[in-house]
N, CA and C of each residue as an Amber inpcrd file, in Angstrom:
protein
   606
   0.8410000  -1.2000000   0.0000000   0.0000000   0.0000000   0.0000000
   0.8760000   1.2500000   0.0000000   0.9450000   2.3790000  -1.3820000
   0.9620000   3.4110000  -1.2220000   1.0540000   4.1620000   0.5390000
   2.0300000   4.6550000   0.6110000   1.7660000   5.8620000   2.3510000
   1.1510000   6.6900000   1.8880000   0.2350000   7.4510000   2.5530000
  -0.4570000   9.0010000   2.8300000   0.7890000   9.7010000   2.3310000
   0.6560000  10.8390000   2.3570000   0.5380000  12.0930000   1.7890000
   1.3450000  12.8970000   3.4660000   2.4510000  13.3100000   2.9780000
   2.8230000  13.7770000   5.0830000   2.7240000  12.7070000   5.0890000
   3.2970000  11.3980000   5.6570000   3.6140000   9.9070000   6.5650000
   3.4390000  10.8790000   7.9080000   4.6040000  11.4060000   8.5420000
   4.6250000  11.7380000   9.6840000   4.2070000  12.7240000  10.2550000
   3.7570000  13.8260000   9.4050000   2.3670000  14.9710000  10.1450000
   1.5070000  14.0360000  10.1910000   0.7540000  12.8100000   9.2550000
  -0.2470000  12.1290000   9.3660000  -0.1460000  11.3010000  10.8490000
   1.3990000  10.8150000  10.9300000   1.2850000   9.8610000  12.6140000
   1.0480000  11.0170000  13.3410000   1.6300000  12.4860000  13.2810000
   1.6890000  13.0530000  14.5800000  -0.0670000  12.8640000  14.6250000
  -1.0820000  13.2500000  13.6630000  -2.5890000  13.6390000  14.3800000
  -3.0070000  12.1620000  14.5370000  -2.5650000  11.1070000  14.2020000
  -3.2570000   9.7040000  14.7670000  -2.4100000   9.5030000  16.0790000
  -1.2950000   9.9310000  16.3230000  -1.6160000   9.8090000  17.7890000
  -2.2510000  10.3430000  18.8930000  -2.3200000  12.0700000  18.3660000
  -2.9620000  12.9440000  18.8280000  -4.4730000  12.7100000  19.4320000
  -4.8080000  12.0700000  17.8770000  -6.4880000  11.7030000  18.4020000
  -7.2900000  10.6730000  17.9380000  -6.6730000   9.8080000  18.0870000
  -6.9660000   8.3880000  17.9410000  -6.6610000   7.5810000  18.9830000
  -6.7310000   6.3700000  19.2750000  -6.5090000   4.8900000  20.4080000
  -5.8390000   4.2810000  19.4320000  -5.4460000   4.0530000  18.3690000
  -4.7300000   3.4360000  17.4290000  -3.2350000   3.2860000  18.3390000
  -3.0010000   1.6090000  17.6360000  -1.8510000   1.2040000  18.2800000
  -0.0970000   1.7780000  17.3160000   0.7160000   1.5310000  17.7090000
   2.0150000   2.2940000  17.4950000   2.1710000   1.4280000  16.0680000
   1.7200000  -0.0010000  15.8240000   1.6910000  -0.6950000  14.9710000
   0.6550000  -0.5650000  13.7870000  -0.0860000  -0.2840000  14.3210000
  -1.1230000   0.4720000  12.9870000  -1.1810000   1.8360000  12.7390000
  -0.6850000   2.3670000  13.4800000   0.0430000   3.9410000  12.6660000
   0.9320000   3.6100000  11.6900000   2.0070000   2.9630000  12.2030000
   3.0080000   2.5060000  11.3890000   2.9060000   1.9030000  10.2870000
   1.8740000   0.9390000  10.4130000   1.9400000   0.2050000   8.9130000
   0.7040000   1.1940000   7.9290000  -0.2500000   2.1700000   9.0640000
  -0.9880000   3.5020000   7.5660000   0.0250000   3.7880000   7.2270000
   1.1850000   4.6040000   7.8410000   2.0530000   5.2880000   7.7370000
   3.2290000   5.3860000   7.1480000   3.4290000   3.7170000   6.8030000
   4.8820000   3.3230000   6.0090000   5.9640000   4.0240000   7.5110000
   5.7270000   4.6030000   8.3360000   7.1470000   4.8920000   9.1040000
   7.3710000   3.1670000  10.1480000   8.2930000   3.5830000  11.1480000
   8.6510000   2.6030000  11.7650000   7.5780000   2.6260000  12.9660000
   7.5730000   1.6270000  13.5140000   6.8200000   1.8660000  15.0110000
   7.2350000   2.2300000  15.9040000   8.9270000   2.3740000  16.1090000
   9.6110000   2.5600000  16.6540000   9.4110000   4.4100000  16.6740000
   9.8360000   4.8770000  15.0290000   9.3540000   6.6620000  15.0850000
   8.1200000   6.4970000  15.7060000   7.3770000   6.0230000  15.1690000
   6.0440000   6.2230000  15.9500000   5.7270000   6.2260000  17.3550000
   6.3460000   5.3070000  18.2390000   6.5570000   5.8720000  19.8210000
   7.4880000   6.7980000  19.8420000   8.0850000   7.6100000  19.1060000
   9.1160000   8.7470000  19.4600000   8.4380000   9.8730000  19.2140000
   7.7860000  10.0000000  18.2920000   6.3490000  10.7890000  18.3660000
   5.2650000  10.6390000  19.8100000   5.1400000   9.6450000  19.8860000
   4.1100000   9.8090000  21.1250000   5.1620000  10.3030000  22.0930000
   6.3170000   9.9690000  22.8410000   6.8210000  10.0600000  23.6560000
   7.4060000  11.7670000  23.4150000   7.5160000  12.4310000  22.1850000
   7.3790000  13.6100000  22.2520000   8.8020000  13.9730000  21.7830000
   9.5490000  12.9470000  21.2840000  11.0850000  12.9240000  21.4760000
  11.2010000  13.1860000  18.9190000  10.5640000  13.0340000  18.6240000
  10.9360000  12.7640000  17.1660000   9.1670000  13.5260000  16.5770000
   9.1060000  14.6770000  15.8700000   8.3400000  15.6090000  15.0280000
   7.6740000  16.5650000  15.8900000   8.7030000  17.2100000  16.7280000
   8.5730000  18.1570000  18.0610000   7.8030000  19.4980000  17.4490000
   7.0820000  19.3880000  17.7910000   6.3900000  21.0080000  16.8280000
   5.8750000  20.6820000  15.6120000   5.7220000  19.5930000  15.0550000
   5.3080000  19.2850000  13.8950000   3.8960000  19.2800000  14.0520000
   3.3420000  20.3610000  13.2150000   1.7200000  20.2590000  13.1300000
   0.6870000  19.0050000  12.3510000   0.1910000  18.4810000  13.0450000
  -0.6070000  17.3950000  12.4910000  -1.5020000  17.4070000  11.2300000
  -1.2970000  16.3860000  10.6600000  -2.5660000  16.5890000   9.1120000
  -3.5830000  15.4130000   9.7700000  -4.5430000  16.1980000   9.7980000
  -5.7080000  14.7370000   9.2730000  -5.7910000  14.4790000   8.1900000
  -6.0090000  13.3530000   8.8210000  -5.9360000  12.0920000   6.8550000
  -7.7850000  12.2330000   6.5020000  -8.7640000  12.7560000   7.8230000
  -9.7570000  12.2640000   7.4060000 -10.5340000  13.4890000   6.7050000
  -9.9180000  14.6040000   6.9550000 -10.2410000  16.0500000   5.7660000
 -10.0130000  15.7620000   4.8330000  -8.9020000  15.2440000   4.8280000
  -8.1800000  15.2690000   3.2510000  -8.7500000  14.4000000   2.5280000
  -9.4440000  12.9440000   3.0900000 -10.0570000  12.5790000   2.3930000
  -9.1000000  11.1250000   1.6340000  -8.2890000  11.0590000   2.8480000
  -7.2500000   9.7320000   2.7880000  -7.6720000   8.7040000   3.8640000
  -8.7880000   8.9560000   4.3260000  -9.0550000   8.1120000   5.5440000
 -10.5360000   8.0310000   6.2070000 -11.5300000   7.0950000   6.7640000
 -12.0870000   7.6690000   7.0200000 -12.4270000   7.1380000   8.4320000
 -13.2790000   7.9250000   9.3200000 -13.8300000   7.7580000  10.7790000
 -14.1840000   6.5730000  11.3520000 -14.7020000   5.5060000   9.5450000
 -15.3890000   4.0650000   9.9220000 -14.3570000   3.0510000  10.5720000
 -13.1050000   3.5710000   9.3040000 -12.1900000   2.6250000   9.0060000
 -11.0470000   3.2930000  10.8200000 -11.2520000   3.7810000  11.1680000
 -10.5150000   4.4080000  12.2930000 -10.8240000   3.2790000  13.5550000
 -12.3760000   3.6960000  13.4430000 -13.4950000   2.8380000  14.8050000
 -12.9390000   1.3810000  14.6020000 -12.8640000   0.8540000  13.4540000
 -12.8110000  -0.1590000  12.7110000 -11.0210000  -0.6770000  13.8620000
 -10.2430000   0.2240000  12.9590000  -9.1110000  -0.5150000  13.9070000
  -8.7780000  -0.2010000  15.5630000  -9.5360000   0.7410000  16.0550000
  -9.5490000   1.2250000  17.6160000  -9.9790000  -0.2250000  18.2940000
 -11.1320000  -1.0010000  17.5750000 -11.8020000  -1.9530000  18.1010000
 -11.1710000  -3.1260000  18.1050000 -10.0350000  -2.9790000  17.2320000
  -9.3560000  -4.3130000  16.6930000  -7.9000000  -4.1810000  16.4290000
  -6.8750000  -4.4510000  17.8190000  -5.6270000  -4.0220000  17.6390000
  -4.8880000  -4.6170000  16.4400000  -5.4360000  -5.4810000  15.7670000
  -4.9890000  -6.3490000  14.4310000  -5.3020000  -5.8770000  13.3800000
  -6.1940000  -5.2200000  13.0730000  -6.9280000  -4.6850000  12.0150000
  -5.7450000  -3.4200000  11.1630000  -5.5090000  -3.7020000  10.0250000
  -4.8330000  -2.3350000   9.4350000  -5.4980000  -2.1620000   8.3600000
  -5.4260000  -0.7590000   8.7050000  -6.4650000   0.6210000   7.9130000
  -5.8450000   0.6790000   6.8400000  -6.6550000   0.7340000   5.8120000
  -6.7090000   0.9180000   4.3290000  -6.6060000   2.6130000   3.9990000
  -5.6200000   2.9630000   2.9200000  -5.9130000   3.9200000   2.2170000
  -6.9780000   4.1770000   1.4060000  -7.6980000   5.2680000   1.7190000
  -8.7200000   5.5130000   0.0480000  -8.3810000   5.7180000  -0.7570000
  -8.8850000   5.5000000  -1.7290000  -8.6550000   5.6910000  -3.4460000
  -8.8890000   7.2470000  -3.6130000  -7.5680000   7.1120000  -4.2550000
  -7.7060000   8.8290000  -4.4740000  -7.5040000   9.1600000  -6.1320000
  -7.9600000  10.4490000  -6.6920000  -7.7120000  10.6380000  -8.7160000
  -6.6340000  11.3500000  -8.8460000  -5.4090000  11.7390000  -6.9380000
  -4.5580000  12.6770000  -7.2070000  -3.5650000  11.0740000  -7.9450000
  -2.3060000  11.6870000  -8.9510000  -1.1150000  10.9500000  -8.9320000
  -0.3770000  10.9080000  -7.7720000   0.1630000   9.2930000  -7.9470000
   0.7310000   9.3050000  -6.5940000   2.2560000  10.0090000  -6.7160000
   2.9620000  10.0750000  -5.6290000   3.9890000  10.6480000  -5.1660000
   5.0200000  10.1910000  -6.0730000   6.1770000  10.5570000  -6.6600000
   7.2540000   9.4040000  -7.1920000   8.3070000   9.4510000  -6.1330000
   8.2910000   8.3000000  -6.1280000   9.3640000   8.2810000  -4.8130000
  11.0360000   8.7370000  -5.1140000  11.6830000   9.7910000  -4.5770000
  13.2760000   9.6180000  -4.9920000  14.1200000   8.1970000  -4.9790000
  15.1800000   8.2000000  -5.7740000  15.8480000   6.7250000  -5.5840000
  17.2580000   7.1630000  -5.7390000  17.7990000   8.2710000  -6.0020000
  18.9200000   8.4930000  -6.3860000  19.6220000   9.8320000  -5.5790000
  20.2720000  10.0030000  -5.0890000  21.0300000  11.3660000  -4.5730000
  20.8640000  11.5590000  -3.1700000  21.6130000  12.2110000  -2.2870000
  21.4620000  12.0960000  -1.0120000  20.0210000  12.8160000  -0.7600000
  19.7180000  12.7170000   0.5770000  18.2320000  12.7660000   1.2960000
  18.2070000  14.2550000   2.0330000  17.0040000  14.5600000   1.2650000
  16.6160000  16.3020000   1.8830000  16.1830000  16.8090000   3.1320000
  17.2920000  17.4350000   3.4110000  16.4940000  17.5140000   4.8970000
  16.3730000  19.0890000   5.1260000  15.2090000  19.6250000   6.1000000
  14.8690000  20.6970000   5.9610000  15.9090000  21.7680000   6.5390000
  15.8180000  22.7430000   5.8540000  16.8810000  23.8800000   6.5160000
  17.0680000  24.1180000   8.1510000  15.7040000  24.1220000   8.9070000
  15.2540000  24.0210000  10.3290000  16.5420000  22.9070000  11.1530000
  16.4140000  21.9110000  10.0560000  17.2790000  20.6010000  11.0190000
  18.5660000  20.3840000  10.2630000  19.4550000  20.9770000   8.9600000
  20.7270000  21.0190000   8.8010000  21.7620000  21.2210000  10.0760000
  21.6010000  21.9060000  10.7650000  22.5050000  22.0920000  11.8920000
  22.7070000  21.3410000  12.5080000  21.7210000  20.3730000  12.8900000
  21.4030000  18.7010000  13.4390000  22.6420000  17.7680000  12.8740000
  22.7930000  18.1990000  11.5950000  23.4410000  16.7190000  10.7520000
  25.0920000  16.5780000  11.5460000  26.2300000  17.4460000  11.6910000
  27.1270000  17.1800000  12.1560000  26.9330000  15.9230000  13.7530000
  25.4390000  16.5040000  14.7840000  25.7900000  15.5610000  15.3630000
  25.3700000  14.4200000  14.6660000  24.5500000  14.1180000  14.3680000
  23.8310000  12.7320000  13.5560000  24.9890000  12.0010000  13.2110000
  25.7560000  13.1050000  11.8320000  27.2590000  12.2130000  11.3710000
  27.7890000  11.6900000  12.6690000  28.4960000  12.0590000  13.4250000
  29.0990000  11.8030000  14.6850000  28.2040000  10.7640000  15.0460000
  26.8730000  10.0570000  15.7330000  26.4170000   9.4570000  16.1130000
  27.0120000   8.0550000  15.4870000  26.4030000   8.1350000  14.2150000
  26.8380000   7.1740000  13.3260000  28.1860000   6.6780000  12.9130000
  28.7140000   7.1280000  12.8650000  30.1620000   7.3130000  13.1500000
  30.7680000   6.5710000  14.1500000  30.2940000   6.6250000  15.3540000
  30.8160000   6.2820000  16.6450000  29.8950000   5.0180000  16.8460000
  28.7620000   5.2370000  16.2760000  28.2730000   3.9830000  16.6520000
  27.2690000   2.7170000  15.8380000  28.0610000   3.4230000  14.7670000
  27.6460000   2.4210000  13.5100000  29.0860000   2.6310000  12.5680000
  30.1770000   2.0600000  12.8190000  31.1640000   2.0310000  12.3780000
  31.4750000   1.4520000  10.7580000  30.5790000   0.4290000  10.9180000
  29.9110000  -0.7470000   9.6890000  29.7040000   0.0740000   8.6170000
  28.9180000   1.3280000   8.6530000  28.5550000   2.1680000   7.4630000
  29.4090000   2.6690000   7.0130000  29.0040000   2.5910000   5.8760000
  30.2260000   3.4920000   4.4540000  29.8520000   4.9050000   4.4450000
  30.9150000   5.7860000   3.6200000  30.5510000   7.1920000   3.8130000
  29.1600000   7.4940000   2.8170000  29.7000000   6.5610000   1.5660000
  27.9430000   6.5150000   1.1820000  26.6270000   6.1820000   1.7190000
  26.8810000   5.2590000   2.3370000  25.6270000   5.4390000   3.2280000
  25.0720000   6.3770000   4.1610000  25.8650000   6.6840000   4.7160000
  25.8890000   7.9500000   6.2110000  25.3970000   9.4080000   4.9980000
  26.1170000   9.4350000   3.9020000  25.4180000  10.6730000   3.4820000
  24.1920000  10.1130000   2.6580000  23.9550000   9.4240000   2.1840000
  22.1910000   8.9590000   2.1320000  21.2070000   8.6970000   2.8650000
  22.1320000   8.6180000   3.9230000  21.1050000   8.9680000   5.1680000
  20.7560000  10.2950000   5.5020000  22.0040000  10.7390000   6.1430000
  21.7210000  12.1480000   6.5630000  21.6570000  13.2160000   5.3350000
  21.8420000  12.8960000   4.1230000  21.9180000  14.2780000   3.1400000
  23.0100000  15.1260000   3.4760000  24.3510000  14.2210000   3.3250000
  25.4950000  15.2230000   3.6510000  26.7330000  14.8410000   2.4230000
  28.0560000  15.1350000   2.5040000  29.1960000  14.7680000   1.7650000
  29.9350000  13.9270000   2.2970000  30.8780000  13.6990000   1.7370000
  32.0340000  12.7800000   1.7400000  32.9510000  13.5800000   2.4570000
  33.0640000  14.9580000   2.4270000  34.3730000  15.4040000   3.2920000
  33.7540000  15.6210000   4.1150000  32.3180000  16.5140000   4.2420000
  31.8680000  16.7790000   5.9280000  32.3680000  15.2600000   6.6220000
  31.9230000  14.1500000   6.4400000  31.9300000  13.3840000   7.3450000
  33.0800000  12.8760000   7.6220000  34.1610000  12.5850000   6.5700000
  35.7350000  12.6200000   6.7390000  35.9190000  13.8440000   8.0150000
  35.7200000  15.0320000   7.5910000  36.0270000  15.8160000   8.6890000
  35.6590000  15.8030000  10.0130000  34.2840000  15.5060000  10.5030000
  33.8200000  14.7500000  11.6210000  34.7090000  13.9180000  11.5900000
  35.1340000  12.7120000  11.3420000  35.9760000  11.3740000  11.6970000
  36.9470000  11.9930000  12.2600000  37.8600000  12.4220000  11.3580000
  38.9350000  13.3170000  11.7490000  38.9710000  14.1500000  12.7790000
  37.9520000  14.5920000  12.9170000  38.2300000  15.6690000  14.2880000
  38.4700000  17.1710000  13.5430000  38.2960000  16.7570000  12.5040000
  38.9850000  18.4900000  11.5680000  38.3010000  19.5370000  11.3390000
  36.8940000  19.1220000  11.9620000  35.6700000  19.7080000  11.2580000
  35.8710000  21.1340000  12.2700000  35.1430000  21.9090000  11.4820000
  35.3170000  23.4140000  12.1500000  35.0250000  23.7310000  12.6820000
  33.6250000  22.8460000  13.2530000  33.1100000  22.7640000  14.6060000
  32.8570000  21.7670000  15.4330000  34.2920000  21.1290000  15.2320000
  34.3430000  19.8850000  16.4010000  33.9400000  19.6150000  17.4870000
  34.1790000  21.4420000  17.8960000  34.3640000  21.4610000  19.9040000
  32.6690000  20.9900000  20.1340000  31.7400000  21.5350000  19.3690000
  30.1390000  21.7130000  19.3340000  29.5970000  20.4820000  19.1930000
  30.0740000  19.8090000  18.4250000  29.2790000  18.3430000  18.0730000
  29.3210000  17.7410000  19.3010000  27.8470000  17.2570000  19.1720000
  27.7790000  15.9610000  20.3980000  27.1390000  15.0150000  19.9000000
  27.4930000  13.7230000  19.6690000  26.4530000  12.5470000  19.0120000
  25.6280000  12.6120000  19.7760000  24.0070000  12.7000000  18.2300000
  22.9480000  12.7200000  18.7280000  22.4660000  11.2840000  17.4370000
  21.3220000  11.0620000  17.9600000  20.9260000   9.7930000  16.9360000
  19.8740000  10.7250000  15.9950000  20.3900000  10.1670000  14.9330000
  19.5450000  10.8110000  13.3560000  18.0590000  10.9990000  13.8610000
  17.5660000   9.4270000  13.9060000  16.1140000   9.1700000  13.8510000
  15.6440000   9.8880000  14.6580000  15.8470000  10.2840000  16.2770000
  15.2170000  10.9300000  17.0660000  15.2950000  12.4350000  16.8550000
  16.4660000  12.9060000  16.4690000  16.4780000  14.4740000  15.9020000
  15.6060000  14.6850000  14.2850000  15.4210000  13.8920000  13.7770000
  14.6080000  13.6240000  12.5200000  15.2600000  13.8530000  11.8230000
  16.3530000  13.0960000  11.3590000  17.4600000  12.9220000  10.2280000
  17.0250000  11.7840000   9.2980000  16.6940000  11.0780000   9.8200000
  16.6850000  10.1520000   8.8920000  15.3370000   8.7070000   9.8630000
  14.3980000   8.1120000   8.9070000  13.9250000   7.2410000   9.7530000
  14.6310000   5.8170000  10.1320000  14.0720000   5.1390000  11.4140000
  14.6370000   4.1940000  11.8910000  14.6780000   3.1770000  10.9230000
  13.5730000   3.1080000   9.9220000  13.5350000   1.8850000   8.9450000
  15.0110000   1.7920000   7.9570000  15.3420000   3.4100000   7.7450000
  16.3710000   3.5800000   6.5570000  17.3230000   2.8910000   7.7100000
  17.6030000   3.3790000   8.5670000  19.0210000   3.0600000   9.1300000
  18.9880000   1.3500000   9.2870000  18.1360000   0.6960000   9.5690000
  18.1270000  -0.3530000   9.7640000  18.3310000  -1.0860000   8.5860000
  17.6060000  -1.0080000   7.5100000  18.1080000  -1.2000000   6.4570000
  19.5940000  -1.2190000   5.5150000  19.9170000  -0.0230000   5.8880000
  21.5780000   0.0930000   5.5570000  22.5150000  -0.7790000   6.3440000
  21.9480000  -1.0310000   7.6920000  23.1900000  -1.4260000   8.5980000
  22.8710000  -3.0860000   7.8100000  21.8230000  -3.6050000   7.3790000
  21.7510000  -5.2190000   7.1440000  22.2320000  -4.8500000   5.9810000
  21.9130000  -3.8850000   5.2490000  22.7880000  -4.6080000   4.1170000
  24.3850000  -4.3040000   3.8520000  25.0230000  -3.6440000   4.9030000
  26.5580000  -3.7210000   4.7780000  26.6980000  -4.4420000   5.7880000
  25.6260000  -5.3450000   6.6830000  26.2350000  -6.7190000   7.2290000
  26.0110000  -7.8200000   6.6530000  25.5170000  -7.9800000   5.3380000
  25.1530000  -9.1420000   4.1370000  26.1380000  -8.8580000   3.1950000
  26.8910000  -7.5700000   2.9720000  28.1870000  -7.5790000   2.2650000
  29.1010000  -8.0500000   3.0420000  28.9160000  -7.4820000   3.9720000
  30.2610000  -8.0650000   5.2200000  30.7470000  -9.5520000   5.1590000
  29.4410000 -10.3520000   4.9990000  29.4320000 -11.6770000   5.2680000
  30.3300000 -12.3340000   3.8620000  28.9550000 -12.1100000   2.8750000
  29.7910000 -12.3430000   1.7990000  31.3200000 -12.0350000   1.1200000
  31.7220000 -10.7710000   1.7430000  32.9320000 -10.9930000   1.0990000
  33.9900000 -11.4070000   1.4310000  34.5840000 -11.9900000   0.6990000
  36.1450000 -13.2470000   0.6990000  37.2240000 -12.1160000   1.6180000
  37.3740000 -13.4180000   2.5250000  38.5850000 -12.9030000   3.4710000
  39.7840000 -13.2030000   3.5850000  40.6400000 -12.5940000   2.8230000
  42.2500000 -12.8230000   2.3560000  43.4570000 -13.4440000   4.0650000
  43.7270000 -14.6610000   3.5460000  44.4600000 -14.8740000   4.4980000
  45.9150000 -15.8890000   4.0020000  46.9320000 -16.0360000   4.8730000
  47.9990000 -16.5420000   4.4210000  48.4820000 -17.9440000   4.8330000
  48.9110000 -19.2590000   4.3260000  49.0000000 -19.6800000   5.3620000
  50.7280000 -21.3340000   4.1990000  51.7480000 -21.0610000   4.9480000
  52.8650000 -20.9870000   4.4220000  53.2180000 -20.1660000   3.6950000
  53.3040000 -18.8900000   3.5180000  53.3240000 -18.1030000   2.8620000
  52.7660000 -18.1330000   1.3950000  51.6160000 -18.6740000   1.5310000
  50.3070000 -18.9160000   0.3270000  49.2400000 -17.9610000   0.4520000
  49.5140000 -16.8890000  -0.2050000  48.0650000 -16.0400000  -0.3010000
  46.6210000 -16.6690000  -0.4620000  45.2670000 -17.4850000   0.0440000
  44.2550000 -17.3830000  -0.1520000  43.1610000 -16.4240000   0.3100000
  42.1040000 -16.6620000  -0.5540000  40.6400000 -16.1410000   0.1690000
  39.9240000 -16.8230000  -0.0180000  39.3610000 -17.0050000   1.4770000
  38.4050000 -17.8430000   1.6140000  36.7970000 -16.9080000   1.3210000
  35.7830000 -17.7640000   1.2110000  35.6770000 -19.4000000   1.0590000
  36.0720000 -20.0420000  -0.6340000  36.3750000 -19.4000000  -1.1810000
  36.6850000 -20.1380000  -2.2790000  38.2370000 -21.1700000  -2.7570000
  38.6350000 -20.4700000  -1.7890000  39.9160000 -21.6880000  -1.2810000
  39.8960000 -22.4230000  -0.1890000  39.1820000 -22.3230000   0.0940000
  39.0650000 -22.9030000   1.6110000  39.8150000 -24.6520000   1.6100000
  38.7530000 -25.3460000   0.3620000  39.4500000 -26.3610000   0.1900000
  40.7370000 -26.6450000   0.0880000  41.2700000 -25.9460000  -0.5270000
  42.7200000 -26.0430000  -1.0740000  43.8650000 -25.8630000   0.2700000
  42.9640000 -25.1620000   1.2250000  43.8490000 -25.0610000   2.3360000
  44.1950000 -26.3700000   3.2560000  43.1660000 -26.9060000   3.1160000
  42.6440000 -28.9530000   3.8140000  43.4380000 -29.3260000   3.2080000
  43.4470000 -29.3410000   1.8100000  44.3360000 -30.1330000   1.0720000
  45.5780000 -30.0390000   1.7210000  46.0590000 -28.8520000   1.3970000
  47.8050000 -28.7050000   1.7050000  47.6550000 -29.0150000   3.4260000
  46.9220000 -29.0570000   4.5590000  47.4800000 -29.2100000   5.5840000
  47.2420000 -31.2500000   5.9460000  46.2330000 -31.4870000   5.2990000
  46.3640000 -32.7320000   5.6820000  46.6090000 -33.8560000   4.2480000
């Protein structure tokens, strides 16, 4: 299913004023459930003004009652004659002028505690460069003394789904790739030598 229109002005007013569970926001919503208690808890779309979905005419009151009554139940989008959204797929991720200042700590967060990520990833997450974040690493950055790791998702850098996503898939490269090792002074990588190593020891 297509997300609404606003994902996360739409969670802020279903938590606002709904009984809807953190799990059926999430799955109207395409966000995580995880943002979605960071929203309720007040910590992730701080000031963010709420959309109703049911003005707009993305939702309606039945289908609301419908899942209030039934923590299992997930709410359907209406059919709408607008075109849908095209989703971006290419270039780092926009983030609003309000929360640029945010990104140095974010980099830093990630950095320190997602080591695993590539610099491409960290700037497709946060919507940054290759030297800002070299420079964070480094310590070179021009405002080193200021940075304090903060986590993306909760400052609203980036959602919990993206990050989670990136970290499995540079731990499914991780796995897969061949790990160069020596052994009589025989260069292999395993696993594709692996055999050859049995051989020569027994």
């Amino acid at each position: 299913m297509a997300p609404p229109l606003m994902p996360k002005a739409t969670a802020v007013w279903l938590v606002e004023n709904t009984a809807l569970t953190f799990a059926q926001i999430a799955a109207f919503t395409g966000l995580h459930a995880l943002e979605v208690q960071g929203i309720a808890d007040g910590e992730v779309g701080v000031g963010m003004r709420g959309l109703d979905p049911v003005a707009n005419g993305q939702l309606s009151w039945e289908e609301i009652e419908k899942a209030q009554n039934d923590p299992a139940y997930r709410m359907n989008l209406k059919e709408s004659d607008n075109p849908a959204p095209v989703k971006r797929t290419k270039g780092p991720r926009y983030v609003p002028v309000s929360k640029r200042q945010d990104k140095p700590d974010g980099i830093a967060y990630l950095v320190r505690y997602y080591p695993e990520l590539s610099d491409a990833q960290i700037g497709k997450l946060i919507g940054t460069t290759k030297p800002t974040i070299t420079a964070i690493r480094d310590r070179t950055h021009w405002n080193s003394s200021q940075i304090q790791p903060r986590d993306p998702v909760t400052i609203g850098l980036c959602r919990q789904v993206d990050l989670d996503e990136a970290v499995e898939i540079r731990a499914t490269t991780n796995r897969l790739k061949p790990q160069e090792f020596q052994f009589n002074g025989v260069q292999f990588r395993s696993p594709l030598n692996f055999s050859a190593v049995l051989l020569i020891i027994f």
